[in-house]
C-alpha positions in Angstrom: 7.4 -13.1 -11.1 7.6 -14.2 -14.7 4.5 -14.5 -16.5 2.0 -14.4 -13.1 0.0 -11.7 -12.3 1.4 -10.4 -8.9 -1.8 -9.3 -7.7 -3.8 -11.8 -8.0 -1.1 -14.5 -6.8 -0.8 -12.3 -3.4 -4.8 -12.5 -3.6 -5.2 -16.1 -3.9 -2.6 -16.7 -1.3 -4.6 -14.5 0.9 -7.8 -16.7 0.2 -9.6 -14.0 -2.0 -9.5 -15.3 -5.0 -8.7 -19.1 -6.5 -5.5 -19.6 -7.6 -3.9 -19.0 -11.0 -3.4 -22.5 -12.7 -1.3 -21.1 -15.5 0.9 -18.1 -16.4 -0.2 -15.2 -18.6 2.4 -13.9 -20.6 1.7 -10.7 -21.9 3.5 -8.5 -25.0 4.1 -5.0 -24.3 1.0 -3.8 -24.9 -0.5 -6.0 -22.4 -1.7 -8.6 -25.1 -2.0 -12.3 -24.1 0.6 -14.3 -26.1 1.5 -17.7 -25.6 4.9 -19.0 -25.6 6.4 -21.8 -27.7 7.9 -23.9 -24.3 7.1 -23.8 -20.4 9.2 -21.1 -18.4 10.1 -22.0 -15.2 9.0 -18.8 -13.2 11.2 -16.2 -11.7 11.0 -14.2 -8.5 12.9 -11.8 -7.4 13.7 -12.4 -3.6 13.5 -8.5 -2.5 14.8 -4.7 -3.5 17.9 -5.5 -5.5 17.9 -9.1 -5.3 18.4 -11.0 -8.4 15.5 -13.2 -9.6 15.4 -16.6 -8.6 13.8 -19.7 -10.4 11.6 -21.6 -8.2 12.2 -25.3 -9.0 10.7 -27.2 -11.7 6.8 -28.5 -10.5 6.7 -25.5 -8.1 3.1 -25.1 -7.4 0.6 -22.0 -7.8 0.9 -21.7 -4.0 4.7 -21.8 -3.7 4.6 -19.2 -6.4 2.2 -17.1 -4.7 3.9 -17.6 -1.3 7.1 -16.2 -3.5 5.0 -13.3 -4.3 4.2 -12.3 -1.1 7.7 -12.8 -0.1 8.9 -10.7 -3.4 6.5 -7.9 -2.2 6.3 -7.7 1.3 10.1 -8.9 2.6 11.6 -11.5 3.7 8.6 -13.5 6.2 10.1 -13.4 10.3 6.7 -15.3 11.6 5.6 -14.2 14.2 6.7 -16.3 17.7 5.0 -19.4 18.2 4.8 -18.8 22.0 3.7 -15.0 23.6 6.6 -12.2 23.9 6.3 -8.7 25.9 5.5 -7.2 22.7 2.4 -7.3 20.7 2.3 -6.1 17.0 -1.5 -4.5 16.0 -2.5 -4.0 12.5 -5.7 -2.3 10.9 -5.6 0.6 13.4 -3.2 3.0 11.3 -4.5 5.1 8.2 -2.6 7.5 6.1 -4.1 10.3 7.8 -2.4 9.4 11.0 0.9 9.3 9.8 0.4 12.5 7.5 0.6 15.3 10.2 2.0 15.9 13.7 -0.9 16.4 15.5 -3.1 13.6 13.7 0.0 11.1 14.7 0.4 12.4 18.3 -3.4 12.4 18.6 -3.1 8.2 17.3 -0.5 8.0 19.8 -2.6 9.6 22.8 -5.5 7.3 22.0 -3.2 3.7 21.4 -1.6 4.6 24.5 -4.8 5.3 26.8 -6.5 1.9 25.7 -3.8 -0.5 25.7 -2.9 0.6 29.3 -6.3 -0.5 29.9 -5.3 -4.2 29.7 -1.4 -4.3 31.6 1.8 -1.8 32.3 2.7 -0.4 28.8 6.1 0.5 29.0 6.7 1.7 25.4 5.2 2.2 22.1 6.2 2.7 18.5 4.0 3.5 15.5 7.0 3.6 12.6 6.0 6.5 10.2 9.0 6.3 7.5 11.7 3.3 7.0 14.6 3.7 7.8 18.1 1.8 9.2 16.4 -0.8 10.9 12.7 0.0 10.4 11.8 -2.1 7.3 8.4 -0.5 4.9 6.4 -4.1 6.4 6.2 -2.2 9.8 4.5 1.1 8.5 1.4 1.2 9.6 2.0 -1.4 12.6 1.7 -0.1 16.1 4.4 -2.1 18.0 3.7 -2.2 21.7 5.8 -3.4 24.6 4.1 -4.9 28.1 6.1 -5.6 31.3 4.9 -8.7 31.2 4.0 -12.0 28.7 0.5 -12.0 30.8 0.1 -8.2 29.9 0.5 -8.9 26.2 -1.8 -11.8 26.3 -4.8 -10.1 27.9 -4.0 -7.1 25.4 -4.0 -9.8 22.6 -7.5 -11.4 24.1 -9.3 -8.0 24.1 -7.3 -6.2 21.0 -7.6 -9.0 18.2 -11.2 -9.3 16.2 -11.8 -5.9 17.8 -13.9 -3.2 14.9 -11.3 -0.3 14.7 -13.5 2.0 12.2 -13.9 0.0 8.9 -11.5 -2.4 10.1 -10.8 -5.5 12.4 -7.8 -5.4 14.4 -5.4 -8.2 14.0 -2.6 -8.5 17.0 0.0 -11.0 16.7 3.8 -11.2 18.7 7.0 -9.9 18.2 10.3 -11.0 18.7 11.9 -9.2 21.9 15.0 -9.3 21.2 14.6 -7.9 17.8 12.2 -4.9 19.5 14.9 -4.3 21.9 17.7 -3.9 18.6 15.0 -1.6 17.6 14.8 -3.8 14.3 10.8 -3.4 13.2 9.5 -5.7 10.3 
């Protein structure tokens, strides 16, 4: 994104820092320098893409919102309404995905307490993209329930959980998408 800082757009649209009110354009070096007109900025819409100019008056929010789209993917929201599957986050280090038995020994575990709260009738923790497995869902334990009521009381007792250093965040997933075996 032309003359923002990615980082800290992506942090301010996360609600950790204030927004950037004004571009930074840096020489080579990584030198301030200041620029004789306004640029409109450019963002690049994904791996490939070619840059885009976001309109004329976009604000620091759209620009960060661009951001997060430019580095995380296209954004598929999550359902408005419960699905069979239920998407957890913060429960997945690099040290579970590094070796076969630390991944089969996350599996073990995920599998044995999500049971606890409806049928489970399958599981995937994506460890590599690939085809239809985008690089957003590394790291993302995709769960799928017989049922919408087993998802919701997995959601009720999963989300806000402590998982280690981490809180556990739990939100829906598209079933028809799941069942493609497309994972975002």
């Amino acid at each position: 994104i032309s003359g923002y800082d990615v980082e800290a757009l992506v942090d301010a649209a996360m609600g950790m820092c204030p927004m950037p009110t004004a571009p930074v354009h840096v020489d080579q070096y990584g030198v301030p320098i200041t620029r004789a007109a306004p640029i409109a900025p450019v963002v690049a819409t994904g791996p490939g893409a070619s840059a885009q100019t976001l309109p004329p008056g976009a604000s620091a929010l759209d620009i960060a919102n661009a951001a997060l789209e430019a580095a995380m993917g296209k954004s598929n929201a999550a359902p408005s309404s419960p699905t069979r599957i239920l998407v957890l986050l913060n429960m997945v280090s690099d040290e579970d995905l590094a070796t076969d038995e630390e991944y089969q020994g996350l599996k073990e575990e995920v599998q044995e307490e999500c049971a606890k709260f409806g049928r489970l009738l399958g599981m995937n923790i994506p460890r590599s993209a690939s085809g239809n497995i985008q690089p957003s869902a590394i790291k993302k334990i995709f769960l799928e329930y017989a049922t919408v009521q087993d998802s919701a009381n997995a959601e009720r007792e999963l989300a806000g959980r402590q998982f280690g250093p981490n809180v556990v965040e739990a939100s829906y997933y598209s079933e028809d998408d799941y069942s493609k075996g497309i994972l975002r």
